[in-house]
C-alpha positions as CSV (number, residue, x, y, z in Angstrom):
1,X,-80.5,5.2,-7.2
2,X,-78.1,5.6,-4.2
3,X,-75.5,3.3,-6.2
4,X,-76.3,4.9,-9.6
5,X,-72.9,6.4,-10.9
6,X,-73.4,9.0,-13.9
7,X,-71.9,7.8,-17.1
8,X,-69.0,10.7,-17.5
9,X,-67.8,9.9,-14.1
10,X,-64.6,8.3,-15.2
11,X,-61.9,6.9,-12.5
12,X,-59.7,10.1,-13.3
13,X,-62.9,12.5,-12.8
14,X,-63.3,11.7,-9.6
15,X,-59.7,11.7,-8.5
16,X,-59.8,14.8,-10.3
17,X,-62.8,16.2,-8.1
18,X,-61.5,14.3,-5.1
19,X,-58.5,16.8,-5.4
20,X,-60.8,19.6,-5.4
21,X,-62.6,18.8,-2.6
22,X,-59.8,19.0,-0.8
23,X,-58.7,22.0,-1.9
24,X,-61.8,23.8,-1.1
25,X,-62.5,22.7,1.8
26,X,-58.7,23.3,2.9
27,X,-57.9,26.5,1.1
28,X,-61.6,28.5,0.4
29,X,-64.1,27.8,2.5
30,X,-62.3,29.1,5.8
31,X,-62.4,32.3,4.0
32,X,-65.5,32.6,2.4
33,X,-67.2,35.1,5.5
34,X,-64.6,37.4,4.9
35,X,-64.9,37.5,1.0
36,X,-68.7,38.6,1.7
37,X,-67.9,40.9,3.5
38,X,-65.2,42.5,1.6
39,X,-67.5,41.9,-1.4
40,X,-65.1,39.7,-3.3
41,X,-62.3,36.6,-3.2
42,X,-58.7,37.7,-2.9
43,X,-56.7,37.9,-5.9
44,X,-54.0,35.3,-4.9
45,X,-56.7,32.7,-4.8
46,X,-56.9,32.7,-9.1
47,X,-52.9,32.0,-8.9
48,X,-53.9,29.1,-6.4
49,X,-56.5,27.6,-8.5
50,X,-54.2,27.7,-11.2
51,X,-51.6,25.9,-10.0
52,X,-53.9,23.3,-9.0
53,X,-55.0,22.9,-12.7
54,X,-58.4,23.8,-11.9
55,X,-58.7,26.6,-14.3
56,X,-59.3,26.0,-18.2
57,X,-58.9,22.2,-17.1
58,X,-61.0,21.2,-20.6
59,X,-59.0,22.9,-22.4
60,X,-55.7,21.9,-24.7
61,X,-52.3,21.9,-22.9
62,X,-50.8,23.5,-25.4
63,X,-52.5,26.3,-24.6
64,X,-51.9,26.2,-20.7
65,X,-55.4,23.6,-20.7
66,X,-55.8,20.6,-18.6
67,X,-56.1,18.4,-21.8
68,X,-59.4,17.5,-20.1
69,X,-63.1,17.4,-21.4
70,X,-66.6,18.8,-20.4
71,X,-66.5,16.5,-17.3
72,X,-64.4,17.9,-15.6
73,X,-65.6,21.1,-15.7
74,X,-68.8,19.5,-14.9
75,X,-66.6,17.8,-11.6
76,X,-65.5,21.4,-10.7
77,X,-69.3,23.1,-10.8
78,X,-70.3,19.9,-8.6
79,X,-67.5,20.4,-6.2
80,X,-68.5,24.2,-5.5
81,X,-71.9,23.2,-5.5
82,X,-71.5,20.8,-2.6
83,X,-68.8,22.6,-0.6
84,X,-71.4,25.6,-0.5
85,X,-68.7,28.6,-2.6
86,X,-67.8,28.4,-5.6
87,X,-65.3,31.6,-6.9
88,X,-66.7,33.0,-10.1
89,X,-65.0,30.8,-12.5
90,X,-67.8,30.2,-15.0
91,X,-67.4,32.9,-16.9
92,X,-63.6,32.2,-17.0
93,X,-64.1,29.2,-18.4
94,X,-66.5,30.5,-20.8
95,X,-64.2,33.2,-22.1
96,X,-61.4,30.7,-22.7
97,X,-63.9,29.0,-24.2
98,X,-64.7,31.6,-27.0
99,X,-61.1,31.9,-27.2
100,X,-60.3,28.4,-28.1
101,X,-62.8,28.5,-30.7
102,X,-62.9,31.9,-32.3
103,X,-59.7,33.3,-31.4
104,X,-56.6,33.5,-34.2
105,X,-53.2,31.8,-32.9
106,X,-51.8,35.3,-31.9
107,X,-54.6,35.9,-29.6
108,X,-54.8,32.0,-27.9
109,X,-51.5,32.3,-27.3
110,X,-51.3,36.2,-25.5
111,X,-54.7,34.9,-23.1
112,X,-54.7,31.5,-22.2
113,X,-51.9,30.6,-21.0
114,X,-52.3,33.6,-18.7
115,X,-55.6,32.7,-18.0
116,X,-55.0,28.9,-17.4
117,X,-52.5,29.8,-14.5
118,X,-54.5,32.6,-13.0
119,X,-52.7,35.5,-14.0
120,X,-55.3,36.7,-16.0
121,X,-58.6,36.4,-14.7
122,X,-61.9,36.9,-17.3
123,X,-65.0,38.6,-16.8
124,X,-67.9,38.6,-20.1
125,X,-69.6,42.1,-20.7
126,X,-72.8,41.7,-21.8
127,X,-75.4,42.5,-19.7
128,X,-75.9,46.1,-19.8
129,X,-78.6,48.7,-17.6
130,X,-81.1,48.5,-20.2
131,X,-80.2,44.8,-21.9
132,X,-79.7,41.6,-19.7
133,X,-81.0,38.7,-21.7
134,X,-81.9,40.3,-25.2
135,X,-78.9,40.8,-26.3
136,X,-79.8,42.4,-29.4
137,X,-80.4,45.4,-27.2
138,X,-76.7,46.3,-26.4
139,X,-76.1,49.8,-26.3
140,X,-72.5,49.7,-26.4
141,X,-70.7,50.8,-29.4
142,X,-67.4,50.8,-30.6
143,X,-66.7,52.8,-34.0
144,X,-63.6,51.4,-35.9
145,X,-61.4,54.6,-35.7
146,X,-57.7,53.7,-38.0
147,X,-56.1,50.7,-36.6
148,X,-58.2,50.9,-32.7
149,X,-61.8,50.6,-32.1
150,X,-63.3,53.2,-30.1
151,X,-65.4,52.0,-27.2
152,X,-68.6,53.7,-25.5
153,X,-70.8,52.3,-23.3
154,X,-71.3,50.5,-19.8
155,X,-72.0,47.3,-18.7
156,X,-73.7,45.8,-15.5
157,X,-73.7,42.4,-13.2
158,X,-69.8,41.2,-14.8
159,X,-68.9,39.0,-12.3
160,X,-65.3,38.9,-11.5
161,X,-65.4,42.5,-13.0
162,X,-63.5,44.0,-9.7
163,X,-60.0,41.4,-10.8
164,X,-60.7,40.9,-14.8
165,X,-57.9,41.7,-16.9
166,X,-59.6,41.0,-19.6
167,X,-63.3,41.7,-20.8
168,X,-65.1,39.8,-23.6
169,X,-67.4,42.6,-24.6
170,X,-70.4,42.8,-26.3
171,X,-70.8,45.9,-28.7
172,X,-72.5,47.3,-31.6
173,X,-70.1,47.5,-34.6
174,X,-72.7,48.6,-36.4
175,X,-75.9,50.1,-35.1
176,X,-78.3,49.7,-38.4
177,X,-77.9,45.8,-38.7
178,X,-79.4,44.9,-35.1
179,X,-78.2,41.5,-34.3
180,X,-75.7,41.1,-37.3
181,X,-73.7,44.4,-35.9
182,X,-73.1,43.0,-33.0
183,X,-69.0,42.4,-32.5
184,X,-67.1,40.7,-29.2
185,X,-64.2,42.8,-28.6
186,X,-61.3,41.1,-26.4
187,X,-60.5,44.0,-23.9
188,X,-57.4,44.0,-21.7
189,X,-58.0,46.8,-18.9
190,X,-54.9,47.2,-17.2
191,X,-53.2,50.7,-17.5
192,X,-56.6,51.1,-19.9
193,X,-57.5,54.8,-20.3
194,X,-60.9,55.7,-20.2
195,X,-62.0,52.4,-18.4
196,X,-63.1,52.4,-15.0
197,X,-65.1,49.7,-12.5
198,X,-68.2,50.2,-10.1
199,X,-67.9,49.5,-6.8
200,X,-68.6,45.7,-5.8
201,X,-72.8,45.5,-7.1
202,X,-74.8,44.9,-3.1
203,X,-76.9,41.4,-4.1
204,X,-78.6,39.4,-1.9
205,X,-76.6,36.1,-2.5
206,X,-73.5,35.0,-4.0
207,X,-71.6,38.0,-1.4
208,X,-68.3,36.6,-2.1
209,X,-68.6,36.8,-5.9
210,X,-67.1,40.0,-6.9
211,X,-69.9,41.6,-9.7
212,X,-69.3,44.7,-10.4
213,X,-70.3,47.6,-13.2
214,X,-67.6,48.2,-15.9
215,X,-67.7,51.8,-17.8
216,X,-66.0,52.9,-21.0
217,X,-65.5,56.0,-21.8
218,X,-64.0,56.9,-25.5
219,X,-61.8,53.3,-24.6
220,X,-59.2,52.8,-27.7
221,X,-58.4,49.2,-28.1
222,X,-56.4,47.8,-31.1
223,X,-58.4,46.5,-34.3
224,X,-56.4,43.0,-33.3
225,X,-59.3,42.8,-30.0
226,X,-61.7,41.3,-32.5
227,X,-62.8,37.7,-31.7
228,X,-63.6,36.0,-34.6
229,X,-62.7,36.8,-38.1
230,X,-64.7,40.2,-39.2
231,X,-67.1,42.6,-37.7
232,X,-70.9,41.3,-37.1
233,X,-70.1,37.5,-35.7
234,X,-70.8,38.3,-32.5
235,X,-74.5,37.5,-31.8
236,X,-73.8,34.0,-34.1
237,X,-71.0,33.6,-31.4
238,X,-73.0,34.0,-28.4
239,X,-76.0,32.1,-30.1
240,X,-73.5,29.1,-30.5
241,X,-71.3,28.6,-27.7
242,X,-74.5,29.7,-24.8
243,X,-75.5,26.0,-24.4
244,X,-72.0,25.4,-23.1
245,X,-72.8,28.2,-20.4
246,X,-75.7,26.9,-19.7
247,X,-75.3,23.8,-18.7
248,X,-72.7,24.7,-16.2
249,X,-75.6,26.6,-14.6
250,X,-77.9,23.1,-15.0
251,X,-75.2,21.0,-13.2
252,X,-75.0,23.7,-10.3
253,X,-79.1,23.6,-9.9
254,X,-79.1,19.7,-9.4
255,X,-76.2,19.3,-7.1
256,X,-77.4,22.1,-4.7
257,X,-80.9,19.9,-5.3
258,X,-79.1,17.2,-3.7
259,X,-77.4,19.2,-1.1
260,X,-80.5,20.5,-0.1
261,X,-81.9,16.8,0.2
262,X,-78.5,15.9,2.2
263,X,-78.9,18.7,4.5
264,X,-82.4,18.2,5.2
265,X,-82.6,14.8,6.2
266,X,-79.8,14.7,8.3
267,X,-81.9,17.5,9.8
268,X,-85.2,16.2,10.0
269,X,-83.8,12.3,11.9
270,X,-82.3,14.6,14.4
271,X,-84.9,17.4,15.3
272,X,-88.0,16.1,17.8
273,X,-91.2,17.4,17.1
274,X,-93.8,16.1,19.2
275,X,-91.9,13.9,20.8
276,X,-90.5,12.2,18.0
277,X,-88.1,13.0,15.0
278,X,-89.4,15.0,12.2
279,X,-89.0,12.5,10.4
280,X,-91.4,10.1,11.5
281,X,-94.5,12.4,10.6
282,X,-95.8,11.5,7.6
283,X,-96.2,15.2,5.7
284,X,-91.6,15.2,6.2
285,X,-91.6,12.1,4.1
286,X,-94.0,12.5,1.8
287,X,-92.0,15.9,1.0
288,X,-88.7,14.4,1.1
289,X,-89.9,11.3,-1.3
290,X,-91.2,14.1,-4.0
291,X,-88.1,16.0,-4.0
292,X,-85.9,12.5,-3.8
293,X,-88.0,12.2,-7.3
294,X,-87.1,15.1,-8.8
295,X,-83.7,15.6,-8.2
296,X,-83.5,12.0,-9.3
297,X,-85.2,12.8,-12.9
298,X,-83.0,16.1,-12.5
299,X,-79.8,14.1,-12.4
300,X,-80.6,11.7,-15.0
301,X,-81.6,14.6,-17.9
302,X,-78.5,16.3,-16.6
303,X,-76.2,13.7,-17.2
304,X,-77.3,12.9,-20.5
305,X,-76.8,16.7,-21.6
306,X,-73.3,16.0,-20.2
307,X,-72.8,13.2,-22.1
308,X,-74.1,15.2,-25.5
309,X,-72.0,18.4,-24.9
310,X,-69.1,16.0,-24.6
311,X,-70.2,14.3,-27.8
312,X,-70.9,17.7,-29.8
313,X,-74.5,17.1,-30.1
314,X,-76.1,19.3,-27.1
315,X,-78.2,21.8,-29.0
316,X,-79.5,25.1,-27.8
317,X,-83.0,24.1,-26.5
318,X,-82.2,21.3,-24.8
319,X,-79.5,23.0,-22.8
320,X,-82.5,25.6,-22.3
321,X,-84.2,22.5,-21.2
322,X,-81.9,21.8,-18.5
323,X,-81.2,26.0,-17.4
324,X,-85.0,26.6,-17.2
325,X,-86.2,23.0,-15.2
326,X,-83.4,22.4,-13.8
327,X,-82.9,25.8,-11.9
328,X,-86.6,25.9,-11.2
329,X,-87.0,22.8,-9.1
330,X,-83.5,23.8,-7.6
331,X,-85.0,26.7,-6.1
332,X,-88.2,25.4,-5.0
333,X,-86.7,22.0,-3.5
334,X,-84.4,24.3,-1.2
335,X,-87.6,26.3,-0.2
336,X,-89.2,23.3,1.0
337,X,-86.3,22.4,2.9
338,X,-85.9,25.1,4.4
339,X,-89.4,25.5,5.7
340,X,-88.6,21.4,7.6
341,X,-85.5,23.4,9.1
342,X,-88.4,25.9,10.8
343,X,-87.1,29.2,11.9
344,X,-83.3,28.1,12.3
345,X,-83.8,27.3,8.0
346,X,-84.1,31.4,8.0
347,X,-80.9,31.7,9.9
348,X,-77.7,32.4,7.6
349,X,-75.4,30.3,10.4
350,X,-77.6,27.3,8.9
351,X,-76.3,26.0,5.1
352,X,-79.6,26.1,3.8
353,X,-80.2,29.7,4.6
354,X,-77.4,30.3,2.5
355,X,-78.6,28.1,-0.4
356,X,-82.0,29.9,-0.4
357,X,-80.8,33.2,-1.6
358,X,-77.7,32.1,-3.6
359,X,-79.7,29.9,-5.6
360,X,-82.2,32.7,-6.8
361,X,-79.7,34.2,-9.4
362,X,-79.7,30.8,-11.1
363,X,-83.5,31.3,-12.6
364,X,-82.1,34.9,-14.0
365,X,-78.2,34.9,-15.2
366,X,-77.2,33.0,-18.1
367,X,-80.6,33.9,-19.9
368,X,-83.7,34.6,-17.2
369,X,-85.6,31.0,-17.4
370,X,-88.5,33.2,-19.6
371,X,-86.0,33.5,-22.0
372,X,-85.3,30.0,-22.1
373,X,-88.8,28.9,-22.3
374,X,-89.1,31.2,-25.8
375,X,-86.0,29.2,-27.1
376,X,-87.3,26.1,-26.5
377,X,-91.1,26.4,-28.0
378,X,-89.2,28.1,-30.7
379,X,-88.6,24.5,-31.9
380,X,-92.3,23.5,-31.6
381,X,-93.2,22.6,-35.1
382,X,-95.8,19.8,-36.2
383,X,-94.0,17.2,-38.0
């Protein structure tokens, strides 16, 4: 398995990743204890990963795009993932996503570009105080009022909400019809009356991730902000395009599987215990030899969903599939490192202290793994 290469890793992939390697470990990770602290990344840094290509790299390049695919997206999650930071580009890719395949002309043309150079940096708003993953719950409404909607509500846990420009929002167009009134309203904030931001949200990992609350208050925004082609789409939107999202949060769990692995064993040859490396005793390798499994079989599924998102064919419980498992073992094979580190695994100096509590959120954004579960037994028929 050492020399196993995965399938979508073409020649110009890994140059492609090679680059941003380099660029992380050059231009973002020097910086990254000062982001925690401050609570977010500095703004200039979207501008930089722009002109690097690294943002809406799998998108056309007639809209600002990369001209690139799914892999290398999946080459950018990866590099984050093994660099130890990744800035909150997820759900910047996802909201060009929606873009590219809801939007009209007009509306491609006034974000992307913007958004593939870093001048406009996304945040989604969907998650609200009393909604997270049922998302038929939003409490947000925005009442069509002449030629504006008019927009009341909060949300809660946008990341990149302290620099978005633009919001993809959730809201009820129409509170009687449940799911089918829910809209996704393209919201640009600057100079926005009646919007305002929370203070940067106190988690226990991802520091340097800027997540933030976002409140609306009577918020007028033309009748043009619509994404898709009439009120009610929305949930259908959301519905189609999450296996996209979720899978970036897949790829994330099995490369900081194999981190973990990385870190551990170089760990384990070089700590003595009992007057002989760790590794030697037989409990260290019978540990290491399970996880090597899983994040073996993790890999492996991965790839393949890789290959089918590229291909079209990645369907919603599958990608489930692959959020649910995959973020799962993630979190317990960096546990079990961590306890071979001892006490210095409980120290944040040490990598894998790090990994422990930035991995959590995995099991919980995107769709809390419970959630995912439901999705996929949802498909349990007898044939």
């Amino acid at each position: 398995m050492d020399e196993y290469r995965s399938p979508w890793r073409t020649p110009e992939v890994e140059q492609f990743q090679e680059t941003a390697r380099r660029f992380w470990t050059a231009e973002l990770i020097p910086h990254v204890e000062r982001w925690e602290a401050q609570g977010h990344i500095d703004r200039g840094v979207w501008r930089r990963l722009g002109e690097m290509g690294f943002l809406l790299a799998d998108l056309p390049s007639g809209y600002g795009g990369g001209d690139g695919d799914y892999a290398h997206l999946a080459a950018l999650v990866e590099t984050s993932a093994a660099c130890g930071f990744g800035p909150g580009f997820g759900p910047h890719y996802i909201v060009g996503h929606y873009l590219h395949h809801y939007g009209s002309e007009t509306q491609k043309r006034r974000w992307l570009p913007g958004m593939a150079s870093g001048d406009i940096v996304a945040s989604i708003g969907m998650s609200e105080p009393g909604a997270g993953s049922d998302l038929q719950g939003i409490r947000t409404r925005a009442r069509r009022d002449g030629e504006h909607y008019v927009i009341d509500g909060s949300k809660t846990f946008n990341t990149n909400g302290h620099h978005a420009d633009l919001v993809m929002l959730a809201v009820k167009t129409d509170t009687a019809l449940g799911a089918k009134g829910v809209s996704l309203l393209m919201v640009e904030t600057r100079d926005l009356a009646g919007f305002r931001r929370g203070a940067p949200l106190d988690k226990i990992g991802l520091k340097a991730q800027d997540t933030v609350e976002l409140f609306f208050d009577q918020v007028r925004v033309p009748v043009s902000s619509l994404l898709g082609t009439g009120e009610g789409q929305g949930f259908a939107q959301m519905m189609s395009q999450l296996p996209y999202e979720r899978m970036l949060i897949g790829i994330r769990a099995v490369c900081n599987m194999e981190r973990a692995l990385e870190l551990t064993l170089a760990h384990v040859h070089q700590r003595q215990a009992f007057g002989q490396p760790l590794f030697k005793l037989q409990n260290t390798r019978f540990e290491l030899a399970e996880m090597k499994t899983e994040a073996t079989l993790a890999r492996l599924f991965v790839d393949q969903c890789i290959g089918w998102q590229q291909e079209g064919r990645l369907d919603a419980a599958t990608a489930a599939m692959a959020k649910w498992w995959g973020t799962q073992k993630e979190c317990e094979t960096i546990d079990r490192c961590l306890q071979l580190f001892g006490g210095y695994g409980f120290m944040r100096e040490y990598p894998i202290g790090r990994m422990f509590v930035d991995s959590r959120g995995q099991k919980i954004y995107g769709g809390a793994n419970e959630v995912m579960k439901e999705i996929i037994a949802r498909q349990l028929v007898p044939r």
